[in-house]
N, C-alpha and C positions, 0 to 999 in steps of 0.2 A: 422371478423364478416360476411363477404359475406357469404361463407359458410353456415355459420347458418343462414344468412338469404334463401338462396336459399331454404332451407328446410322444412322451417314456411311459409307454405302452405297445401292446401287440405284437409281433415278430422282429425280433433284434438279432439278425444270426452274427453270430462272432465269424467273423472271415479268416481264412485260407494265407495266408504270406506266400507269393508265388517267389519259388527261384528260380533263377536259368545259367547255370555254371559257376554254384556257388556264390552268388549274387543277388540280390531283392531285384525279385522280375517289377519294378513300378509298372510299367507298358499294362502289364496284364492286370495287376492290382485295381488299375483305373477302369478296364473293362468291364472288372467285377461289380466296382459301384455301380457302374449303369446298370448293370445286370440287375441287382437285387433295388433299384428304382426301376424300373424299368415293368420286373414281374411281382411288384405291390408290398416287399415288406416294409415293414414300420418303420427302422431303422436299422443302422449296421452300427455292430460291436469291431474296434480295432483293438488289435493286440490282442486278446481272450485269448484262452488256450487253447485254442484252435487255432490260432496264428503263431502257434509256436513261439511264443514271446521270449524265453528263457535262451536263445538261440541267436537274439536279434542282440546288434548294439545299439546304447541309448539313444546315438544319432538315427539310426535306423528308425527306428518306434519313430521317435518326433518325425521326421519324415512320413513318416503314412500317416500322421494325422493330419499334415498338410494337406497330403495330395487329397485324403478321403474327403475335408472342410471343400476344398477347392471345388474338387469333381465333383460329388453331392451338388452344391452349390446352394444349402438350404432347402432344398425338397424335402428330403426327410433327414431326421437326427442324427446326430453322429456321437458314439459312446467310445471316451477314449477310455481305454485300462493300461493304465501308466504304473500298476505296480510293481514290486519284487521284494526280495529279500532285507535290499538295503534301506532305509529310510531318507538316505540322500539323494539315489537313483531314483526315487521312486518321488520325488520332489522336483527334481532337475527336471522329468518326463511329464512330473505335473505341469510344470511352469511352460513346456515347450506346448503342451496339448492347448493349454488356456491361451495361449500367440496365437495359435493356429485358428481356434476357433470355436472349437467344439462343444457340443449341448451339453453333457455330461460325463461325470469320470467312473469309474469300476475300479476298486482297488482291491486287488486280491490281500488275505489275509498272509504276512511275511511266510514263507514257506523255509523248511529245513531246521529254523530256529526255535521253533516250537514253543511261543513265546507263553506266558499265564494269560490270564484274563484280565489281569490289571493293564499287564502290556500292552493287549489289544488295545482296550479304551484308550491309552494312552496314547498310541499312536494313530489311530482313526481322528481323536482327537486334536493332534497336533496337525495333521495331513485336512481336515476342517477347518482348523484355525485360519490356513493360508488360502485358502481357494473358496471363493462366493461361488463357484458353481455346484448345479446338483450331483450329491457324492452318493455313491451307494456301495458296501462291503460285497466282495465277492467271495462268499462262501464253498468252498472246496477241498473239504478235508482230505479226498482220498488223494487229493496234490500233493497238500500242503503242511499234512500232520499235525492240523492243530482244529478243534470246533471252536467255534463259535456260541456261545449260549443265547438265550431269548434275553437271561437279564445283562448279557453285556452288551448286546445291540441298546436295550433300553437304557442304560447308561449312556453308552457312547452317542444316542440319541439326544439325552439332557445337553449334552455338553457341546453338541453337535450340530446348531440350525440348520446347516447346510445338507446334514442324512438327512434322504429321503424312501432311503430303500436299499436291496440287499438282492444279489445274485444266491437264490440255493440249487445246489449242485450235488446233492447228496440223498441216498435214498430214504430220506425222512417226513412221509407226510405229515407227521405228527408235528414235528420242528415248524412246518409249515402254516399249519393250524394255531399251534402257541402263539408264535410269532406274530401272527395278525390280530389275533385274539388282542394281545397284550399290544399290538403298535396299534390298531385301529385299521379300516379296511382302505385309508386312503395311503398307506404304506405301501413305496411300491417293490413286490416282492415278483421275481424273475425267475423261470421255471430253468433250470440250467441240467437238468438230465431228462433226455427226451422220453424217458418212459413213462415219465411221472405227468407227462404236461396237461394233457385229457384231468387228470386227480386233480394237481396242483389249481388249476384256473379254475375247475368246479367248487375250488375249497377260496378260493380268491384270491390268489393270481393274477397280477395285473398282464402280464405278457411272457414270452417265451424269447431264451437267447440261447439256443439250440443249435448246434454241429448242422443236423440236415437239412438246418433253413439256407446251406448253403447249396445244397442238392436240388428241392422241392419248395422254394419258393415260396409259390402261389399258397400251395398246399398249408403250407404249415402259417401263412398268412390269414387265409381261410380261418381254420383252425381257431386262429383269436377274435375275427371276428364272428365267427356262427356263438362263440361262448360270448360276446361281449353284447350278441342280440339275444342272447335265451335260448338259441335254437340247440339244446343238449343232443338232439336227436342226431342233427346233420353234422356236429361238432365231434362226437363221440363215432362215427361213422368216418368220418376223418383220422380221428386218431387209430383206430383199426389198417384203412389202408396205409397207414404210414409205420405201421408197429413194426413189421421187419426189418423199413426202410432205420427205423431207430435203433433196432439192436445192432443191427451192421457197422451202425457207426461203433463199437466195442469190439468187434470181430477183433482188434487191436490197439496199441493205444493211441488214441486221437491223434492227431488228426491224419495217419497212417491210411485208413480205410475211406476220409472221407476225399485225401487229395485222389485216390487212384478212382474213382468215383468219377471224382468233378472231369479227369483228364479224360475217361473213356466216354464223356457225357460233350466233351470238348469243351469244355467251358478253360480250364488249363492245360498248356502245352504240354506240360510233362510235371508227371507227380515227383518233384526233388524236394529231398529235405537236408539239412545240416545235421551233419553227427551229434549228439548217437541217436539224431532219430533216423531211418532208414524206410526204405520204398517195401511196397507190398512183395511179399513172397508170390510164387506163381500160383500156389496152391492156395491162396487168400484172395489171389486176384480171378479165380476161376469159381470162388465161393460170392463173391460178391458182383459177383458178369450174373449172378444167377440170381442174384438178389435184385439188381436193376431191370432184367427182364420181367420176373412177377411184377413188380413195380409199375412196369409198361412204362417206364421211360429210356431202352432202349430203343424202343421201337419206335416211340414218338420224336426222340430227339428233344431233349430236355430246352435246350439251349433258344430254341424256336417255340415251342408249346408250354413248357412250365412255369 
């Protein structure tokens, strides 16, 4: 596990699920991987919720972890999030990621259920029990209706060899702070709401798994490493040009603003989602035409320079 741990670091964007008439676009999926090997991030996140996961069936999921193992091809990591609600889905998704290949797993906390804290432990626990590989809680309250505390990560951590770390997704730098404080700094904790990532990695933060790392790349690549060399200066400078590009991604709810993005940037054919999530309004898409030109990647053509 060293190994993969040394590697679960620096930009991990969660990816985009492309369709094309109500079907998983694979074709393009694969493109994607090169794309984000290609312009230097750390690794790619499959399923997160930014791949619309709630939307996919379980054969689906397992399928993009294939294709992602495959195309990757061991360049850089690959982070399956095989969770959900149910504890059996969410098993069966684990068991197909671990065939396939992949470096590590992201499991969202059961969402809708709203389980205690004992439940959590419980189940993180049991979801450990069965998988040697590196496990990390995806934290996402305003999902999933339920927090997570600092002492049930450190419970589920006793119980748990295989936690290594935790996706926070929530606007808590404090949570942030505690948490390392009490896990120690070799915890690896994942900055999961882009406003905070500049704060989050200065407070220590191993890396970023960010909506706009599927936009900017390079950028938010950078990003981890100007902070992973000290350079606060060129890092925090970074997170500046990228602050609008981060709020944009909210202008809706995810990943609404970041598909109609990717498709005017051509990196996707067409921004399609499955009900009820739905394509950008015109009025959303002529606020965000204006957000990628300050940006300067209309102009530069993202797809070729980013």
């Amino acid at each position: 596990m060293t190994d993969a741990l040394a590697r679960l670091r620096g930009s991990i964007p969660p990816l985009v699920t492309p369709f094309r008439d109500g079907a998983v676009d694979y074709a393009t999926f694969e493109r994607l991987l090169d794309f984000h090997v290609d312009r230097g991030s750390h690794g790619v996140l499959v399923t997160g919720t930014t791949g619309e996961p709630s939307v996919l069936t379980v054969a689906e999921r397992i399928r993009l972890y294939e294709i992602a193992v495959k195309t990757v091809g061991g360049r850089i990591p690959v982070v399956a999030a095989p969770g959900g609600p149910s504890l059996a889905d969410t098993l069966e998704m684990m068991r197909g990621a671990e065939r396939a290949g992949v470096d590590a797993l992201l499991v969202v906390t059961p969402y809708f259920i709203r389980p205690p804290q004992r439940g959590l432990v419980a189940y993180y626990s049991e979801i450990g029990r069965r998988t040697a590989l590196p496990l990390m809680i995806y934290h996402i309250p305003g999902r999933t209706a339920v927090n997570v505390t600092v002492d049930t990560v450190a419970q589920i951590a006793e119980r748990t060899p295989t936690l290594v770390g935790l996706k926070h997704a929530a606007n808590d730098l404090n949570f942030a702070t505690e948490l390392l404080a009490r896990m120690g700094p070799d915890f690896r904790l994942f900055v999961g709401l882009e406003e905070l990532s500049f704060p989050m990695l200065a407070v220590g933060a191993c890396g970023l798994m960010n909506a706009v790392g599927n936009l900017a790349p390079r950028r938010v690549a950078a990003l981890c490493d100007r902070m992973a060399a000290n350079d606060l200066a060129a890092a925090r400078a970074i997170h500046y040009e990228l602050f609008e590009l981060n709020q944009a991604v909210f202008f809706d709810t995810n990943p609404i603003p970041i598909k109609y993005m990717m498709r005017r940037l051509g990196l996707i054919p067409r921004n399609e989602h499955r009900l009820p999530m739905v394509p950008a309004t015109e009025e959303l898409e002529r606020r965000l035409d204006g957000v990628l030109m300050r940006a300067g990647l209309m102009e530069s053509n993202l797809a070729a320079t980013e």
